[in-house]
Z-matrix of the N, CA and C atoms (Angstrom, degrees):
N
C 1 1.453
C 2 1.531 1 110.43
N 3 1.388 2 114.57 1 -34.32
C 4 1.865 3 111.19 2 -175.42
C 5 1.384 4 106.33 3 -96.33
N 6 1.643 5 119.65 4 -12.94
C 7 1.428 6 113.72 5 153.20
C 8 1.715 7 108.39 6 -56.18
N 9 1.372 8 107.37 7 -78.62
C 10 1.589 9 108.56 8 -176.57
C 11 1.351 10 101.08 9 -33.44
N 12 1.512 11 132.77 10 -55.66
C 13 1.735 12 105.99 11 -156.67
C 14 1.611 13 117.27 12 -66.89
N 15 1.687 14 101.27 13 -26.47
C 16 1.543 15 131.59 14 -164.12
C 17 1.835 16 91.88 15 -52.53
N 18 1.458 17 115.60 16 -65.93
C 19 1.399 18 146.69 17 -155.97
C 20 1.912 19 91.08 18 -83.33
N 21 1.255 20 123.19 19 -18.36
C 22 1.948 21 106.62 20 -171.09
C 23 1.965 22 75.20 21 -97.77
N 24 1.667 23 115.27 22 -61.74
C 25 1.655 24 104.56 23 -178.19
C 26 1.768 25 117.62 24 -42.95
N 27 1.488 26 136.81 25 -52.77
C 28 1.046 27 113.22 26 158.34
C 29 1.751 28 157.72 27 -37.15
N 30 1.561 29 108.56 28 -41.63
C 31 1.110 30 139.72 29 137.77
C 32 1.497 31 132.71 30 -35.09
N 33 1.494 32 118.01 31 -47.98
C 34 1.090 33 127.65 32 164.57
C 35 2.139 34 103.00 33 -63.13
N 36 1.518 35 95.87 34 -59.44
C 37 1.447 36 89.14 35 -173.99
C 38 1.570 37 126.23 36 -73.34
N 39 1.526 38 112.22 37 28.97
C 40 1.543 39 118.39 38 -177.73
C 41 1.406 40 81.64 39 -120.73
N 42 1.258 41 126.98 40 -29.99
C 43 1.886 42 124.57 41 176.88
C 44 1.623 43 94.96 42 -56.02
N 45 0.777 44 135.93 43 -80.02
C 46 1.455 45 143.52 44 -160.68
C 47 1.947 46 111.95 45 -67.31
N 48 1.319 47 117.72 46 4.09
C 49 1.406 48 109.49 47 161.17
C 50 1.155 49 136.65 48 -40.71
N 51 1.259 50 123.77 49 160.34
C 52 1.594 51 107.02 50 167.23
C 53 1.876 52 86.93 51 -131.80
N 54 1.536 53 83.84 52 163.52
C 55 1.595 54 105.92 53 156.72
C 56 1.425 55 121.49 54 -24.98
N 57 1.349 56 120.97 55 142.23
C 58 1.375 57 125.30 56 150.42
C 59 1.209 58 118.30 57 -40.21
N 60 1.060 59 153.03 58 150.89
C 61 1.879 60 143.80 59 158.07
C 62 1.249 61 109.22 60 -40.79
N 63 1.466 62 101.27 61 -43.20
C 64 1.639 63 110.07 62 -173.62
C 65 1.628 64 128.40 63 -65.24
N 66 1.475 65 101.97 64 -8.38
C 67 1.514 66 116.52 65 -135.39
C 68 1.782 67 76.31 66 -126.01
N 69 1.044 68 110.46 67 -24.20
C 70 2.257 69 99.18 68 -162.20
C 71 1.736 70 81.89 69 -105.11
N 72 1.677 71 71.60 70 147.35
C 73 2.406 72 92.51 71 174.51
C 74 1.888 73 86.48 72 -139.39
N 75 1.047 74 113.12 73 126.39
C 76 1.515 75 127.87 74 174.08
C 77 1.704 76 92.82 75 -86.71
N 78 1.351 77 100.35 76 103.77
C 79 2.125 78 76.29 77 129.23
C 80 1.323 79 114.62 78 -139.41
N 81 1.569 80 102.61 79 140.91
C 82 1.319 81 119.07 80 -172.93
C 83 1.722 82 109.86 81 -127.22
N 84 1.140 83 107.67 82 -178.16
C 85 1.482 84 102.42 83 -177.99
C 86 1.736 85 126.93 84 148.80
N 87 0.990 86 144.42 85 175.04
C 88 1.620 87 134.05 86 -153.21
C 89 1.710 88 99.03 87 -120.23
N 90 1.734 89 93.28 88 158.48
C 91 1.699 90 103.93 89 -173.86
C 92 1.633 91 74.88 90 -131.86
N 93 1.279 92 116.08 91 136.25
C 94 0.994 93 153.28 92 175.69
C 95 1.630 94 114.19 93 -122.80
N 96 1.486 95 107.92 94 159.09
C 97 1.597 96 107.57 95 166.71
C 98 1.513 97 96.38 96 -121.68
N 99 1.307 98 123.90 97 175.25
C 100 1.392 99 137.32 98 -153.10
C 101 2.062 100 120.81 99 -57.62
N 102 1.691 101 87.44 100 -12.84
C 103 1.690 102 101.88 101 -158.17
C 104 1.743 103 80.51 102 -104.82
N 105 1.539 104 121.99 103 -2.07
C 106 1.916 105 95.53 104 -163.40
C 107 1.634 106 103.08 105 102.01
N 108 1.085 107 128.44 106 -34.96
C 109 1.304 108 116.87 107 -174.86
C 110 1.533 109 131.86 108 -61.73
N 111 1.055 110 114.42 109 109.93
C 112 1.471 111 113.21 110 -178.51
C 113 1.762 112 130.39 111 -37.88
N 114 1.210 113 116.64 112 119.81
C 115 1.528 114 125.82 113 -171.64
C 116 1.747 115 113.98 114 -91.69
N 117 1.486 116 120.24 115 76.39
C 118 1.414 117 114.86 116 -174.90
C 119 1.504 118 119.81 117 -67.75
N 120 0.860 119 134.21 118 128.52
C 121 1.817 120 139.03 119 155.65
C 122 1.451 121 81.38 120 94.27
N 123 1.496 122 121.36 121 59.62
C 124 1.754 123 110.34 122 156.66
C 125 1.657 124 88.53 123 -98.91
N 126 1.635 125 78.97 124 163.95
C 127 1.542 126 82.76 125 178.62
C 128 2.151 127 100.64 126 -105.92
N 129 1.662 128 98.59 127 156.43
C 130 1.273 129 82.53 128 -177.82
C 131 1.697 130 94.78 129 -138.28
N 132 1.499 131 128.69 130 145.74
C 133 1.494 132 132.71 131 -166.95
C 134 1.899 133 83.56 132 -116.48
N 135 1.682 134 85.93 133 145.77
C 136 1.462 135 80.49 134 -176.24
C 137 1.550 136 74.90 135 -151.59
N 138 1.824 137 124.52 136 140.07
C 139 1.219 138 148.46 137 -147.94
C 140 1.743 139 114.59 138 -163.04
N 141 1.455 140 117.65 139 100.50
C 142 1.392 141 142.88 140 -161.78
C 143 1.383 142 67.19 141 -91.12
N 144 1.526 143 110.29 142 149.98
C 145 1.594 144 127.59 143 152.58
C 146 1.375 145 129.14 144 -59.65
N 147 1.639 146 103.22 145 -28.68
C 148 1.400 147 92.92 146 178.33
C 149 1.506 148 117.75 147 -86.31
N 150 1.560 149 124.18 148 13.23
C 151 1.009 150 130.61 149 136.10
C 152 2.029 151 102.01 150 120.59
N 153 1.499 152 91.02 151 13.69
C 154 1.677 153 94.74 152 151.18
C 155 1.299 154 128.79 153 -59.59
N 156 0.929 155 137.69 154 138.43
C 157 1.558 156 141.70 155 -166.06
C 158 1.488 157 111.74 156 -137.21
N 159 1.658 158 131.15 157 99.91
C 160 1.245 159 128.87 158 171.66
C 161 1.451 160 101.95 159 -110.14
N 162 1.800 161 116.31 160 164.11
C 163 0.799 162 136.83 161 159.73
C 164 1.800 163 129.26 162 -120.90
N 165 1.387 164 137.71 163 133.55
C 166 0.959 165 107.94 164 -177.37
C 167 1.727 166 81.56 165 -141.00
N 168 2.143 167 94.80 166 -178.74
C 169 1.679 168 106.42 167 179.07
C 170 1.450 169 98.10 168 -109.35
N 171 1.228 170 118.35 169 159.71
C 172 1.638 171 124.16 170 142.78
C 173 1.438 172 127.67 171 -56.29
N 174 1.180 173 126.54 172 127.23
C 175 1.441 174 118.39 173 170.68
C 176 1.472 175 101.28 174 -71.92
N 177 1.758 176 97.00 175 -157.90
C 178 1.716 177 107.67 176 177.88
C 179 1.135 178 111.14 177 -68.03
N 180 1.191 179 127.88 178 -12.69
C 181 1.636 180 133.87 179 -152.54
C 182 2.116 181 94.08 180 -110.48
N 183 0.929 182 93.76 181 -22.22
C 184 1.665 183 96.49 182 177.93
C 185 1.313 184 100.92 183 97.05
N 186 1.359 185 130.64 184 7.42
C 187 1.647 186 143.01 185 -145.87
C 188 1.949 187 81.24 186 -95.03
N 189 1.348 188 100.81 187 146.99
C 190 1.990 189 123.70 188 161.54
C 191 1.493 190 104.29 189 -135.49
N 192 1.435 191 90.47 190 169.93
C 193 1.571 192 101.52 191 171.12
C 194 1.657 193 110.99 192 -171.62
N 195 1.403 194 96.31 193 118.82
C 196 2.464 195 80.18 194 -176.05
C 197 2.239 196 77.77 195 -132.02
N 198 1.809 197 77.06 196 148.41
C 199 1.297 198 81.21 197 159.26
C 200 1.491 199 105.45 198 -134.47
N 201 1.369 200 98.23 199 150.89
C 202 1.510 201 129.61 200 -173.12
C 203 1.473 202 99.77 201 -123.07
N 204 2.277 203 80.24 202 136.49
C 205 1.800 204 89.76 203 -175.60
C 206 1.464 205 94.67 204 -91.51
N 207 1.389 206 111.56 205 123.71
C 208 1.739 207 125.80 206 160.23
C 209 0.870 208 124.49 207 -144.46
N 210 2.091 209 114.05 208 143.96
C 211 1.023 210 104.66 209 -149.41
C 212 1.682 211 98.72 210 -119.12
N 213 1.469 212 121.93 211 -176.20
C 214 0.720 213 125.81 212 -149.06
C 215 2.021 214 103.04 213 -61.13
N 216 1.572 215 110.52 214 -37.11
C 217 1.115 216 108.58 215 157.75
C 218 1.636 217 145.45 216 -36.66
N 219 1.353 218 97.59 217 -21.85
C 220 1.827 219 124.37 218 166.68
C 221 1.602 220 128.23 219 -71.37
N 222 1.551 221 97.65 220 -21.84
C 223 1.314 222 107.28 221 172.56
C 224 1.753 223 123.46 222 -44.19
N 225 0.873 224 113.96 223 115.57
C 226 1.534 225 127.04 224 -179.90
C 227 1.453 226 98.03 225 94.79
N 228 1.007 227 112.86 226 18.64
C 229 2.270 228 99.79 227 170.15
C 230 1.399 229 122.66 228 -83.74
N 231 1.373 230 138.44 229 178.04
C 232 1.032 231 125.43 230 177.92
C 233 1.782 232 109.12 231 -132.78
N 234 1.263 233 100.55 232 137.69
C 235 1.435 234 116.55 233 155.87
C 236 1.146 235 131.53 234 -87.43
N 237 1.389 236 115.96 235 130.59
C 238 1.817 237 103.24 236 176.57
C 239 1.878 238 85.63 237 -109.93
N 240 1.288 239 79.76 238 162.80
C 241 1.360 240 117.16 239 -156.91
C 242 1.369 241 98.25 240 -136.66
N 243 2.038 242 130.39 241 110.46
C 244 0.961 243 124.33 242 -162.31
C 245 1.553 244 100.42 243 -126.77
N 246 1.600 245 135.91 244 135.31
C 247 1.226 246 128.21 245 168.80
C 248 1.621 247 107.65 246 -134.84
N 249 1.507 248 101.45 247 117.18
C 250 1.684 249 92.47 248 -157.14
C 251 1.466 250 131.00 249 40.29
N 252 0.907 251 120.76 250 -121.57
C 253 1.350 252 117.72 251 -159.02
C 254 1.932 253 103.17 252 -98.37
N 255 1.229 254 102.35 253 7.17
C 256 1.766 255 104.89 254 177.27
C 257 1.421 256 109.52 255 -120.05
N 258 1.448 257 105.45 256 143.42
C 259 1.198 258 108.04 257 -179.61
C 260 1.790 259 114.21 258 -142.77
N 261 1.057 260 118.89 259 160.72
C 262 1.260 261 126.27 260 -143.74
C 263 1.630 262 105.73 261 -143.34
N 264 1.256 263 116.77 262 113.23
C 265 1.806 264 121.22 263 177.16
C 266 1.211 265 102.20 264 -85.12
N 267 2.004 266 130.39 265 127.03
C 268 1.307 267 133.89 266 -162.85
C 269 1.409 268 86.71 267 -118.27
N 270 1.525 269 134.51 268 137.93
C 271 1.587 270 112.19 269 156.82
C 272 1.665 271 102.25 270 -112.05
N 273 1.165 272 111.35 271 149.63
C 274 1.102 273 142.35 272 -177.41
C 275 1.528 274 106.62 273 -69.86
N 276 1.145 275 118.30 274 96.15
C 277 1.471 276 141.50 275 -176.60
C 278 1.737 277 121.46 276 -103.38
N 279 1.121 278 115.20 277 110.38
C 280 1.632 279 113.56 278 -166.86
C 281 1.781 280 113.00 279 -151.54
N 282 1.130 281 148.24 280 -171.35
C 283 1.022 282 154.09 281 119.70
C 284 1.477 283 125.12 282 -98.71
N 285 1.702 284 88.17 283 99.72
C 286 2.010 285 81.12 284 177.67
C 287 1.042 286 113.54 285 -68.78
N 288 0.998 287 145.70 286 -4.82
C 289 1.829 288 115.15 287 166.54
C 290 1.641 289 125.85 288 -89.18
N 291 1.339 290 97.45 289 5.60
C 292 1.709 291 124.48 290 173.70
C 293 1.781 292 112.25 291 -87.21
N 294 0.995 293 128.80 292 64.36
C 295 1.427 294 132.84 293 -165.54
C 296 1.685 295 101.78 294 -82.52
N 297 1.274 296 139.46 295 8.91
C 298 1.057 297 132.59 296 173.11
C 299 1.569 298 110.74 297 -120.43
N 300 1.003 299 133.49 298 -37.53
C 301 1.857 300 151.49 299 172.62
C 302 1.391 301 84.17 300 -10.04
N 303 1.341 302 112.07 301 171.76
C 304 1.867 303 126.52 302 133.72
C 305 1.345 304 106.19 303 -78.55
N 306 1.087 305 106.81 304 130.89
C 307 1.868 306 126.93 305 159.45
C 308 1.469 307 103.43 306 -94.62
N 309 1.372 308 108.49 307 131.72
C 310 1.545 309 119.17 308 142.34
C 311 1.666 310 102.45 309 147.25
N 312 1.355 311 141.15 310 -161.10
C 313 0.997 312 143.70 311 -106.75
C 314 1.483 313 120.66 312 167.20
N 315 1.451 314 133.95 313 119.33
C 316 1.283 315 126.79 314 171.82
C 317 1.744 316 124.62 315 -116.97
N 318 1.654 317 97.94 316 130.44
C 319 1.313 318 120.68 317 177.55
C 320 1.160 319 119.22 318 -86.65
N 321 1.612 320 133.37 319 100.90
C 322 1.580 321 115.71 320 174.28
C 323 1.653 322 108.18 321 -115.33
N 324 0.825 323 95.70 322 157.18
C 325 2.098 324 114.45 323 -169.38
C 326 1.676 325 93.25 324 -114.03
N 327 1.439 326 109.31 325 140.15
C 328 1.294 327 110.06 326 159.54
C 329 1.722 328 101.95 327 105.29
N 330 1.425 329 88.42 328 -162.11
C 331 1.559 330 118.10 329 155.56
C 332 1.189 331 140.34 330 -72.00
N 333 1.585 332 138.85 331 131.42
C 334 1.316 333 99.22 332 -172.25
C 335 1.421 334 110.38 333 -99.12
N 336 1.323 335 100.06 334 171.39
C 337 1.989 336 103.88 335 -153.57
C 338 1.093 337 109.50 336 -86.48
N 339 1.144 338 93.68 337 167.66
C 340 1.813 339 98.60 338 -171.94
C 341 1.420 340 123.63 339 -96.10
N 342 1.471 341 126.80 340 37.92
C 343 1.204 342 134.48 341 166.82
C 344 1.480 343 98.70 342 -75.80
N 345 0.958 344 169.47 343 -82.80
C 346 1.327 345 162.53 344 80.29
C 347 1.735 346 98.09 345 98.27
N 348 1.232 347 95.91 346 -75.60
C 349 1.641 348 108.72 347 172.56
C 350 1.599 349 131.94 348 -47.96
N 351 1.378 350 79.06 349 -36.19
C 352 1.446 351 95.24 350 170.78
C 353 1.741 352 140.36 351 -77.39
N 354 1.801 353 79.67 352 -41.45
C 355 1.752 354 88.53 353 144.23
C 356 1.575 355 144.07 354 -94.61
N 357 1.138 356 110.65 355 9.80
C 358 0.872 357 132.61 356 173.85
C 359 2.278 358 120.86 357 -88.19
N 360 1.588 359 87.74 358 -34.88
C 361 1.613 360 111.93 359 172.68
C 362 1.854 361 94.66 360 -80.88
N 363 1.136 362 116.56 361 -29.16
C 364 1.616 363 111.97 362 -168.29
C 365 1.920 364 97.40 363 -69.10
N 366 1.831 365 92.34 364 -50.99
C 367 1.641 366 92.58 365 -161.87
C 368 1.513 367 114.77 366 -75.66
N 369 1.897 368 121.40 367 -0.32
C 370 1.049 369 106.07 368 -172.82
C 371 1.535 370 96.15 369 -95.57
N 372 1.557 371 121.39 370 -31.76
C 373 1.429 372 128.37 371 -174.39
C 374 1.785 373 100.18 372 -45.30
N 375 1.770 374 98.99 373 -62.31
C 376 1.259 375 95.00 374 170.28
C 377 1.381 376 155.33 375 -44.52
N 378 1.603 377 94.08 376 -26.09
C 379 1.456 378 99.54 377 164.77
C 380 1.565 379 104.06 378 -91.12
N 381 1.123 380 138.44 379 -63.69
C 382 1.641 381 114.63 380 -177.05
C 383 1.398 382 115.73 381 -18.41
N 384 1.373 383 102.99 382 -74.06
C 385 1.623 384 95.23 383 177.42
C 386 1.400 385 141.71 384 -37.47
N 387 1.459 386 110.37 385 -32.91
C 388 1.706 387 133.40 386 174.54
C 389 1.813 388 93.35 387 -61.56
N 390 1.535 389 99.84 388 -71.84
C 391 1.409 390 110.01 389 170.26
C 392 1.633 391 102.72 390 -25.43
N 393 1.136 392 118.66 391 -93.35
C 394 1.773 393 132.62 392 -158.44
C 395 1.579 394 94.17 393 -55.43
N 396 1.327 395 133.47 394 -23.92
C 397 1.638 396 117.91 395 173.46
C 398 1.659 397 108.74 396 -92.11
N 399 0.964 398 106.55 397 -2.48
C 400 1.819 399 104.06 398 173.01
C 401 1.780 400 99.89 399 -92.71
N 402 1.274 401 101.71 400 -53.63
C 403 1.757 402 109.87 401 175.15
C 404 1.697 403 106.13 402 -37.40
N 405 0.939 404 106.76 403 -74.19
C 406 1.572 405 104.67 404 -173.38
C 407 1.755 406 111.05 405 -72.32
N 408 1.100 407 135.13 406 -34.17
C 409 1.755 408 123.05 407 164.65
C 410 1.697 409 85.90 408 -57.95
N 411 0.576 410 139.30 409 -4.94
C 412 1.807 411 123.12 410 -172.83
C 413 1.797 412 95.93 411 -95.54
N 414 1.090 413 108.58 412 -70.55
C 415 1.317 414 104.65 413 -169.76
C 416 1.988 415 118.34 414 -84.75
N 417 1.475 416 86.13 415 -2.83
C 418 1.387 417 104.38 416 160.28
C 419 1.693 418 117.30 417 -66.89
N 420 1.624 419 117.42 418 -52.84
C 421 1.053 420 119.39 419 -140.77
C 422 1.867 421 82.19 420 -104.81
N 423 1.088 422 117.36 421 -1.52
C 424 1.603 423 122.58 422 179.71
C 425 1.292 424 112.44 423 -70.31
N 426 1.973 425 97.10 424 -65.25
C 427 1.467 426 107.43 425 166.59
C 428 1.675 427 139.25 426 -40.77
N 429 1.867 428 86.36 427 -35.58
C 430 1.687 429 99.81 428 -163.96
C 431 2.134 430 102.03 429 -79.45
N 432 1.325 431 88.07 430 -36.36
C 433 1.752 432 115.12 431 175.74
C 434 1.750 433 92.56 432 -55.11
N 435 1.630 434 131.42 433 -70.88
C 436 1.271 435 119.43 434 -157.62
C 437 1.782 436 103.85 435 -71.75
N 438 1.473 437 123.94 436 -22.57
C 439 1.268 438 122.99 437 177.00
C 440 1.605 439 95.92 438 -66.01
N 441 1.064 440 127.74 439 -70.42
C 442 1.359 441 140.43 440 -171.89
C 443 1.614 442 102.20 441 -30.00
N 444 1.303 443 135.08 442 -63.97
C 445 1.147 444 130.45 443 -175.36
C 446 1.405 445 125.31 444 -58.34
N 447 1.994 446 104.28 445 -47.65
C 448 1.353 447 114.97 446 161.53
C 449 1.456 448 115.88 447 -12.53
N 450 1.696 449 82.93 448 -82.20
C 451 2.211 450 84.69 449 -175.81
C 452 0.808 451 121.36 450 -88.86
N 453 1.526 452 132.00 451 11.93
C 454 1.274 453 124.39 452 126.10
C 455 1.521 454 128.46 453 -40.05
N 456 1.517 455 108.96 454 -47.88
C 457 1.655 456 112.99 455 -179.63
C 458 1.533 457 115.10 456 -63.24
N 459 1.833 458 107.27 457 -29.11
C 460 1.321 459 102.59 458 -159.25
C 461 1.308 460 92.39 459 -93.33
N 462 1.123 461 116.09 460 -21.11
C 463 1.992 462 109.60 461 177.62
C 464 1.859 463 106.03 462 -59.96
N 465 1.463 464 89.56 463 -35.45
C 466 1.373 465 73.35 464 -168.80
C 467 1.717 466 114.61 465 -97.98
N 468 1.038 467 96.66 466 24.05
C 469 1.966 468 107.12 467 -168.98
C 470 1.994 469 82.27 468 -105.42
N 471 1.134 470 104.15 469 -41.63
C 472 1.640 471 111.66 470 -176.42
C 473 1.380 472 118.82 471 -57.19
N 474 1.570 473 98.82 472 -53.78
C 475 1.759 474 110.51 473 165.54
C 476 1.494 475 133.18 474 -40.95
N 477 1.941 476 92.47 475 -47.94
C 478 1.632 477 100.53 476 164.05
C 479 1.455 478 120.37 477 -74.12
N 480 0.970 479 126.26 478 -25.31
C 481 1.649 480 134.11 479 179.39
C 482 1.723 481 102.62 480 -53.01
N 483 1.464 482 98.76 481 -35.47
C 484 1.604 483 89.75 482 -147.77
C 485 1.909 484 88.68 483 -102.01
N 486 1.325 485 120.56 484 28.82
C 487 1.640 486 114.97 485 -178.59
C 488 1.553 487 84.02 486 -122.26
């Protein structure tokens, strides 16, 4: 009986392997529509020449990802990469004598999205403001500096008056 479970638990954990490092190429990447907007549950066909065939969906984000086992011999091949009616030649870019790196590659369809924009509107807001709080401690601390001396002078113009 603890042979059988020993030998069904092993089995299960050779089901769930992954690739060598050397052996997996990611490509992943966004479906967009023409404005940037993210395209969820597109479907996308993605086709290695030597005649692997994956399929994957878009999440909410329009985001994919398939990995393909290739080996170092694959270097310079191409994937097409199909989303509806567009399609896209990926080549397979790596250093084979680099067996630990990340392998793989990104495909995007569309527009590109507007997260970008968004941080980009964050870091300029942010700098005005940095800007406009240095501007005023500047002419803040000028004003408060030439008051400061003032009665300083008159304290001490007062001091001599009164000897």
């Amino acid at each position: 009986m603890v042979l059988c479970f020993l030998l069904l638990f092993l089995s299960f954990g050779s089901a769930f392997a992954e690739h060598e490092p050397d052996h997996r190429y990611l490509v992943s990447g966004y479906v967009r529509d023409e404005v940037g907007v993210p395209i969820p549950n597109a479907n996308v066909a993605l086709e290695h020449k030597g005649g692997e065939k994956k399929k994957a969906t878009t999440n909410s984000d329009g985001y994919f990802e398939v990995r393909f086992h290739l080996h170092n011999t694959n270097h310079g091949d191409e994937i097409l990469v199909t989303v509806g009616e567009k399609s896209k030649r990926h080549k397979v870019e790596f250093d084979p004598e680099d067996g630990l790196t990340f392998r793989g590659g990104q495909v995007d369809f569309g527009a590109p999205g507007k997260e970008g924009a968004k941080g980009w509107i964050f870091l300029t807001a942010a700098s005005l403001a940095v800007m406009a709080f240095v501007i005023y401690r500047l002419l803040f601390q000028k004003g408060h500096a030439e008051q400061k001396n003032e009665s300083g002078r008159k304290g001490k113009r007062t001091k001599k008056k009164k000897k």
